[in-house]
N, C-alpha and C positions, 0 to 999 in steps of 0.2 A: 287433557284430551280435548274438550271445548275449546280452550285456548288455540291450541294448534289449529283446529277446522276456520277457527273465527279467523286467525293470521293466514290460513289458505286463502279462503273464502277475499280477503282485503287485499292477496296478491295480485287474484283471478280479476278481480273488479277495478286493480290500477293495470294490469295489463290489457287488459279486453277496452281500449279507449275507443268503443266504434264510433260515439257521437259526434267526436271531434275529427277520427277518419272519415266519416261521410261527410263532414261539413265540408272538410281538405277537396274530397271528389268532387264536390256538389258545386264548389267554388272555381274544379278547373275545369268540368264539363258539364255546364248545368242541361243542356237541350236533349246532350247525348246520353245522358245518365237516364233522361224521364224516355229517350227511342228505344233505351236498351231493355227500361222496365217494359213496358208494352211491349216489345218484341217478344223479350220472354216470356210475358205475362201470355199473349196469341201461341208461343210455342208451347206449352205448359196445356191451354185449353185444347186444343188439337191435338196433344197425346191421348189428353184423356180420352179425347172424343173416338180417336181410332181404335183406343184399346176397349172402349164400350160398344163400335161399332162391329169387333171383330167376336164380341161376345155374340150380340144380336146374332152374328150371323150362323157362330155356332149353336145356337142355340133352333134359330128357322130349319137348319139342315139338320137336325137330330129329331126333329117334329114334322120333318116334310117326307112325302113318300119319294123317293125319288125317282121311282117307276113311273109318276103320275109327271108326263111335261107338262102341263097346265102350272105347274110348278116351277120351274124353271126361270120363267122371268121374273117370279118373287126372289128367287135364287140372286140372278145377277143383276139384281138393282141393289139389292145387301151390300153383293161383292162392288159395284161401281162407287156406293157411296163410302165402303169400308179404302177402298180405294184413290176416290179423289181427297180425302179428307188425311191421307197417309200422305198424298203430295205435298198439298197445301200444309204440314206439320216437317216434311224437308225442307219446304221452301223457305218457314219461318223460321227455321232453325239453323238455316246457311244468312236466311239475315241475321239471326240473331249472334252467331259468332261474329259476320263483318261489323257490327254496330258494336260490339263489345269490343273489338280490335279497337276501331275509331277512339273510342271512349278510352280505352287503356294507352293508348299514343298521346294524346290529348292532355292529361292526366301525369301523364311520366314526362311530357315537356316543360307541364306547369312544373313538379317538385323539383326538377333541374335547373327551372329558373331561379325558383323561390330559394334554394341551395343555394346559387350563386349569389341574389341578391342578398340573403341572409349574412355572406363569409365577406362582400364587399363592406358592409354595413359595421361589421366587428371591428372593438376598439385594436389598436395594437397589438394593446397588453394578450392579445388573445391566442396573438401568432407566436407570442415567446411564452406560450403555459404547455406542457405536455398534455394537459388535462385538454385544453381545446380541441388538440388535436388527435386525442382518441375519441371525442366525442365526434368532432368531424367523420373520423375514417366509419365509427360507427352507422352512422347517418348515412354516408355515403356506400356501406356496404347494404344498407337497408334497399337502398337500390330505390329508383325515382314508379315505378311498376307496381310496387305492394300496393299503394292504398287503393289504387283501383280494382286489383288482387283481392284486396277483403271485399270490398262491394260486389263483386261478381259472384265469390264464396257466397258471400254472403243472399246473393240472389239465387243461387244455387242450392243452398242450403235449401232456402224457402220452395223452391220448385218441387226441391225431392223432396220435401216435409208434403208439400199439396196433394204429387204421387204417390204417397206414400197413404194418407190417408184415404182419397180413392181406394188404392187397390186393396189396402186395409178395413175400407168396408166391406170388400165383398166378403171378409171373412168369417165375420160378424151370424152371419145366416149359418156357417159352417161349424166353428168355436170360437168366443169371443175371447180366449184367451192366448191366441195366436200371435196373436198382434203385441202383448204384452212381453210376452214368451222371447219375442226375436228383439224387443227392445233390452231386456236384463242376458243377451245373447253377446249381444253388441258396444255395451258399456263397459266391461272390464277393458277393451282395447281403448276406447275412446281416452281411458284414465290413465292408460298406462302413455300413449301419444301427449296430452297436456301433460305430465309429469317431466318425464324427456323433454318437453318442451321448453319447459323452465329450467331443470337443468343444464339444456344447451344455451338456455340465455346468459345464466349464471357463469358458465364458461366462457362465454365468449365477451363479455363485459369485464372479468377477471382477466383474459389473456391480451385485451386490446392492445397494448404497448408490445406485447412481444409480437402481434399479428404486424407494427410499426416496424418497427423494428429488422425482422423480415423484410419486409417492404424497400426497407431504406436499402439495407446490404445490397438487396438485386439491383436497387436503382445504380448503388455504387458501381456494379457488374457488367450492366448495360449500356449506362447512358457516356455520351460525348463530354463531361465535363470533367468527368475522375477519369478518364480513358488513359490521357498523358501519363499520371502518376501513378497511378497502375502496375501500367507497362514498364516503367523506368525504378519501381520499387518491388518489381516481382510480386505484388497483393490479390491478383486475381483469384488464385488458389485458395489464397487463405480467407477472402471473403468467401468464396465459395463454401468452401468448408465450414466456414460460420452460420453461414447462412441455411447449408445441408441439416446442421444438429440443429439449428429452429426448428425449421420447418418437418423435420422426423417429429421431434418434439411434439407439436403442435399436431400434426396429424395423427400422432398415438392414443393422446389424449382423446382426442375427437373421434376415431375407432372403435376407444373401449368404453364409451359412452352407448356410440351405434351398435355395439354389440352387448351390451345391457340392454337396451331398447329392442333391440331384435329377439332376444330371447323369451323378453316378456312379453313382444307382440305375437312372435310363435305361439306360446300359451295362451292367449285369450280368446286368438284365433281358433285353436284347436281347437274351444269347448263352446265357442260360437259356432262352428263346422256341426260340432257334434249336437248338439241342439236343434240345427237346423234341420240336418237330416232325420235323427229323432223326431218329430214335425212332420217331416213327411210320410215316414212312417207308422206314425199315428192316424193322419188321414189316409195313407194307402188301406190299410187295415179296414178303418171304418166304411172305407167305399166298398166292401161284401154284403153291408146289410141292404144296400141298395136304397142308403136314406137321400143320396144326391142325385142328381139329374148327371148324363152324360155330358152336359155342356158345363154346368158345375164342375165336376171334375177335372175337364181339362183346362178349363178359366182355373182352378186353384193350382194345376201342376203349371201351367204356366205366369201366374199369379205369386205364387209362393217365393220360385226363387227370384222374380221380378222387385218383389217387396226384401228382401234379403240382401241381395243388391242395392237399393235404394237405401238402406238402413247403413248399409257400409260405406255407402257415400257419403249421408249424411254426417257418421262420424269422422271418417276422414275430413271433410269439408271442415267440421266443426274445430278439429286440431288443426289444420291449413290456416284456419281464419284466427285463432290463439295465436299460433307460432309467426304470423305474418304480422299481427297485429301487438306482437313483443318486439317485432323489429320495427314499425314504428315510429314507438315508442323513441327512438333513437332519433329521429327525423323530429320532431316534437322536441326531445330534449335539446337539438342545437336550436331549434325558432325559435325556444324560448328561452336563449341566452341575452342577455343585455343587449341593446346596440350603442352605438355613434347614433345623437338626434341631428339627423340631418335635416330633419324639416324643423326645423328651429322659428320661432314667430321672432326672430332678434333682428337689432341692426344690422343691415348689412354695409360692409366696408363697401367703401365710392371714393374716398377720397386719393387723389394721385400724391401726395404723403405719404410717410411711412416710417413714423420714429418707434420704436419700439423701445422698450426698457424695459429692463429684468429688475422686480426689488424684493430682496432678504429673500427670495424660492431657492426652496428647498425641495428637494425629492427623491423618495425611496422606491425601487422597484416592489410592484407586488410579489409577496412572500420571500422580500429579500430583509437580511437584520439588518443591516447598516445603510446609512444616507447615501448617497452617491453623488448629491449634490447638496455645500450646505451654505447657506446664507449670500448667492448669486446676487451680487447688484453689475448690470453693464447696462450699456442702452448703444442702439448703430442710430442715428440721427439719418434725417433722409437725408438720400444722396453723397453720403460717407459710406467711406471704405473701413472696416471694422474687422479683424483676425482675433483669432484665439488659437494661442499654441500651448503645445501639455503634452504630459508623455503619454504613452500609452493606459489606458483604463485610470484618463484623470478627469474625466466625465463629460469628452468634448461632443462625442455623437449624442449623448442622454439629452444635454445641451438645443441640440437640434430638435432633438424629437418634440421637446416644451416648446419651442418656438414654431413647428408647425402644427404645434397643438393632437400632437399624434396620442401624447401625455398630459394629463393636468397636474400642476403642483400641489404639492401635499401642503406644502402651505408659501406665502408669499405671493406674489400679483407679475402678469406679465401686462404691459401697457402699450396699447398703438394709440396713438395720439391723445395718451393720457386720460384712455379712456381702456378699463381691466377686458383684455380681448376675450374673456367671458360673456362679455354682451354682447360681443358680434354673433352674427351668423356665421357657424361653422365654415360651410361651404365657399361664400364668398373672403374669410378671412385667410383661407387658403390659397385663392385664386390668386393672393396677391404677395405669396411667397414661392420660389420656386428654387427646389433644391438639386444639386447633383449630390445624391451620396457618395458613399465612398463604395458600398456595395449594390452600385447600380446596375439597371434591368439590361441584359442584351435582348432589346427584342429582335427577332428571327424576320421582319419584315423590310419595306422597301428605305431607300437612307429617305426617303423623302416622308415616309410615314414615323421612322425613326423621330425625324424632329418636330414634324406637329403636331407627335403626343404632349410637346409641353403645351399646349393651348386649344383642344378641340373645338371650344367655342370660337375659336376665331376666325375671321371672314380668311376663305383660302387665298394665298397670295405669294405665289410662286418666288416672287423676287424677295420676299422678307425670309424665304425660306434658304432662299440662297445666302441671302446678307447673313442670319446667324450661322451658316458653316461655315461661311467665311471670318466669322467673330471668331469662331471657334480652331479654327484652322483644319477643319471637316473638309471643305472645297476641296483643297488641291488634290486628295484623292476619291473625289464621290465623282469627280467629273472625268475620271479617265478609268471607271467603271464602264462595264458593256454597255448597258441601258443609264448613266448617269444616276441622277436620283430615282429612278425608279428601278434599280438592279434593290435587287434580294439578298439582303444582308445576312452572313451567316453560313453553316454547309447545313442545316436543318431540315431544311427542306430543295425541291428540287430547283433549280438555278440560281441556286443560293451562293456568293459570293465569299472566297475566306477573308474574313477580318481581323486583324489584328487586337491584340487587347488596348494600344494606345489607341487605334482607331476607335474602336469602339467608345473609348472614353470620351476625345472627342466630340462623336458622334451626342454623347448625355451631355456634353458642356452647351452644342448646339440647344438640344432641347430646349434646357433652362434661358438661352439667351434669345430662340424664340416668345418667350412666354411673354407677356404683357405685366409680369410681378413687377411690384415697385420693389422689391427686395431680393436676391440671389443669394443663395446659401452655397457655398465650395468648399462638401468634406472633402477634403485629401480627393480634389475635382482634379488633380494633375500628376497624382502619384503615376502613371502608368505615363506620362510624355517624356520623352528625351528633355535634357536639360536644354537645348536652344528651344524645341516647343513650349516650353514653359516661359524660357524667358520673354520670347516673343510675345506671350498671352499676357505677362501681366507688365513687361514693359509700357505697353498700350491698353492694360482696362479697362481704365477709365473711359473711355474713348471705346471702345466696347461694348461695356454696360451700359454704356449715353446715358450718364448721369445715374441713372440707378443707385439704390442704396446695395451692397454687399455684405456679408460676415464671409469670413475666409480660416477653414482650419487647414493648418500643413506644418510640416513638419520642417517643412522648406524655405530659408531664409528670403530666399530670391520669391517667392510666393507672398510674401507676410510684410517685405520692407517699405513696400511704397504704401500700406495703410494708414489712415489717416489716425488710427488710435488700436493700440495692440492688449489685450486681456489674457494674461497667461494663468493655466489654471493648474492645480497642484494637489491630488488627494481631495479633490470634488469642492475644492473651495478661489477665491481669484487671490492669487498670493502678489500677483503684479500689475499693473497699469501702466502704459506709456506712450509713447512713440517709437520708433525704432531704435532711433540715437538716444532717448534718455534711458528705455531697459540696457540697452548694451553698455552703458555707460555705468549701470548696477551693480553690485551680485546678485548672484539668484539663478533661477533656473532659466531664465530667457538667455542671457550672458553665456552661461554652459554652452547650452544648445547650437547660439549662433555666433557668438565671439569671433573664433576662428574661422569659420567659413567667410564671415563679413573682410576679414583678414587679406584671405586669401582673394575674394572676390577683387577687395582694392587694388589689390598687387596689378591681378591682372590685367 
């Protein structure tokens, strides 16, 4: 029994994190948080003062003759001052809501930012873990509003506690046990709201993946990118339906919860109700002996359910501020996940070089059994043309991601100039690789914003912006758009232009050959162009990339042939080395692959 209160008691105190949500507040609205205490603090003195001032008054008029006007003006200086002090407690109380708005806007833009900046900063490894991404959604359903949410409760709370003790004294002169009475009235609901509280946390951190889940199917339903296949596989239906017994699911659950919790709130209610009026009936009763004054009287019948009311705020408040302050907790658990050190005190790359070299790395995805890469030796020397061909899941993108450093190896060394790119600064050693994936971004924006995402720091310059669509063979259709480079890539939004998915490729090849990288990464950067676009692109790369260093993956002979040295990779290890003419001149898996095509390419 001890045990169990002691493992409450240690739930209560890791859920209830106020220290660290006030700091959260304090840090996104510090001027507005101390306007909004004063404001309150002036609304809070001015209730009291009106509701002491409307005592006074009943109190002069129970004692005054009212036949005598000499009277009269004692009368209505009561009432003017019960009066002007009832304005002045509107007034502060219309500012007190806009300052509390201010402070909650404020507040919800910073944990929006701090979200964002928090999911930029995440390694990789983070976007391919399920667990990231229920913690995200968690975080994100916590909503950017709570923690200013608990500060306000929580200044609320203390309000009504302040009223509460006022009106509380008065009863002190009447029965001092009043006031105890409505509090043991009150706490059976408060226990049974924290309870449910916890159990809808427990639920909803248990369900998070099927709340994804959900999520996903509708996306499936909805959105423009499953739209085609959809429609052309008949699935509409049958996600829907998938998605129906979720979400039935998920709401039954969460129902029979709400009505566990209702039932018991009904009950506490009902003998807090009954208590209460009990209460009154006890003082109705007592006031035949004529032991209170008439102004007593109606200050306690107005006083009474006054304090009653206050009490049920307070517990409500006090479960508001639990149950807010469980969600959180969510927010808190994604800040405090690892990041990427992007302020790194390292060297930063400068040099216009770029040898890189892979020795003996190796690497295992997290929570995966086996290597996916093992004992990698290659190196692209600057200004060489460098390919890696391999069939599918022979570890050519994992490849990529240790060369932008997306991954570190689990063991083995990558080297820029012979120097473990460890020491560099992140950020800058980035700067100086630029990749087309193979599942690259369509962004929804203009072709001219399109390409000078690959380089934001760089001086704008319209004509180099041209020259890489033109590397890339982007031009000949960006320029007989409505608006040229500035038309709206995309139907996404509104004057949005349709683009093709070669286009669009393209448009990622421009990127990279805007960027200033002394190195260009090309996964499978031409899978989606007709065979004479391609040809055209790497007939002439060299002459392209103006010298640049390259690595090149494709599947595509006419892609891979004019490299200046070829790395074929096999089961996550490099099974060949060569040139074009000396692998084909092999066996092995290069030879398979491109034998015949080279063949055929001759003929023609």
């Amino acid at each position: 029994m001890v045990q169990t209160i002691i493992q409450k008691i240690r739930i209560l105190r890791t859920n209830l994190n106020i220290k660290r949500t006030l700091t959260l507040v304090w840090s996104a609205a510090k001027s507005w948080m101390i306007i909004s205490l004063v404001m309150i603090l002036a609304e809070t003195i001015l209730f009291l003062g009106s509701f002491y001032a409307l005592k006074i008054l009943i109190d002069k008029i129970s004692k005054t003759d009212l036949l005598n006007k000499d009277h009269e003006f004692v009368i209505l200086k009561y009432v003017i001052i019960a009066g002007a002090i009832a304005v002045l407690y509107a007034i502060a109380r219309a500012m007190s809501v806009h300052t509390t708005e201010v402070q909650a806007t404020k507040v919800a833009n910073y944990i929006d930012e701090k979200i964002h900046h928090t999911a930029i900063q995440m390694d990789l490894s983070y976007y391919e873990s399920p667990e990231y991404f229920d913690i995200l959604k968690r975080a994100k359903d916590a909503g950017a509003d709570r923690p200013n949410l608990v500060v306000t409760t929580m200044i609320e709370i203390i309000k009504n506690i302040l009223n509460l003790c006022a009106v509380g004294s008065l009863f002190v002169t009447i029965n001092w046990l009043l006031l105890p009475l409505l509090v043991l009235f009150i706490l059976p609901t408060l226990f049974v709201r924290i309870y449910f509280a916890d159990k809808q946390n427990t639920w909803r951190i248990r369900h998070t993946a099927l709340e994804r889940k959900s999520a996903y199917l509708s996306n499936l339903i909805t959105s423009d990118q499953a739209a085609k296949e959809i429609r052309s596989f008949n699935l509409g239906y049958y996600f829907k339906d998938l998605y129906r017994k979720i979400r039935l699911e998920v709401s039954d659950q969460k129902l029979k919860i709400s009505y566990r919790r209702t039932l018991n709130e009904i009950l506490t209610t009902s003998i807090a109700s009954i208590g209460f009026f009990t209460c009154i009936g006890y003082i109705s009763l007592g006031t035949v002996s004529g032991k209170t004054s008439i102004g007593d009287i109606v200050l306690f019948l107005m006083a009474f359910p006054q304090a009653y009311t206050l009490m049920q705020n307070i517990a409500s408040g006090i479960s508001i501020l639990y149950a807010n302050n469980i969600f959180i907790n969510s927010l808190f658990e994604l800040f405090d996940l690892q990041k990427e050190q992007f302020q790194e005190t390292k060297v930063k790359h400068s040099s216009l070089d770029t040898n890189i070299e892979l020795k003996e790395v190796c690497f295992t995805y997290p929570h995966a059994s086996s290597p996916t890469l093992n004992n990698i030796n290659l190196s692209v020397p600057s200004g060489k043309i460098v390919a890696i061909v391999g069939l599918n899941g022979a570890g050519k993108s994992t490849l990529i991601k240790l060369l932008c450093r997306l991954y570190e190896p689990n063991s083995g060394r990558i080297m820029l100039n012979n120097v473990n790119a460890n020491e560099f600064d992140l950020l800058s050693y980035r700067k100086h690789i630029s990749v087309v994936f193979q599942d690259f971004v369509k962004y929804n924006v203009s072709a001219e914003d399109n390409i000078k995402f690959g380089d934001l720091d760089k001086p704008y310059d319209k004509e180099e912006i041209i020259n890489a669509a033109q590397n890339s063979g982007a031009h000949h259709f960006i320029k007989n758009f409505p608006e040229g480079y500035n038309t709206m890539m995309g139907r996404l939004f509104d004057d949005g232009h349709e683009v093709s998915i070669g286009q669009w490729q393209k448009l990622a090849i421009a990127r990279s050959l805007y960027s200033n990288a002394n190195l260009l990464i090309f996964d499978e950067a031409t899978s989606a162009l007709d065979s004479i676009a391609e040809k055209e692109l790497f007939d002439t790369f060299r002459k392209r990339i103006n010298k640049r260093s390259a690595l090149i993956i494709s599947h595509r002979h006419s892609a891979v042939k004019h490299a200046d040295y070829i790395y074929v990779l096999s089961g996550g290890r490099i099974s060949q080395h060569g040139t074009d003419q000396e692998l084909l001149a092999q066996e092995g898996d290069y030879a398979r692959l491109f034998k015949e095509e080279s063949l055929n390419s001759s003929r023609i």
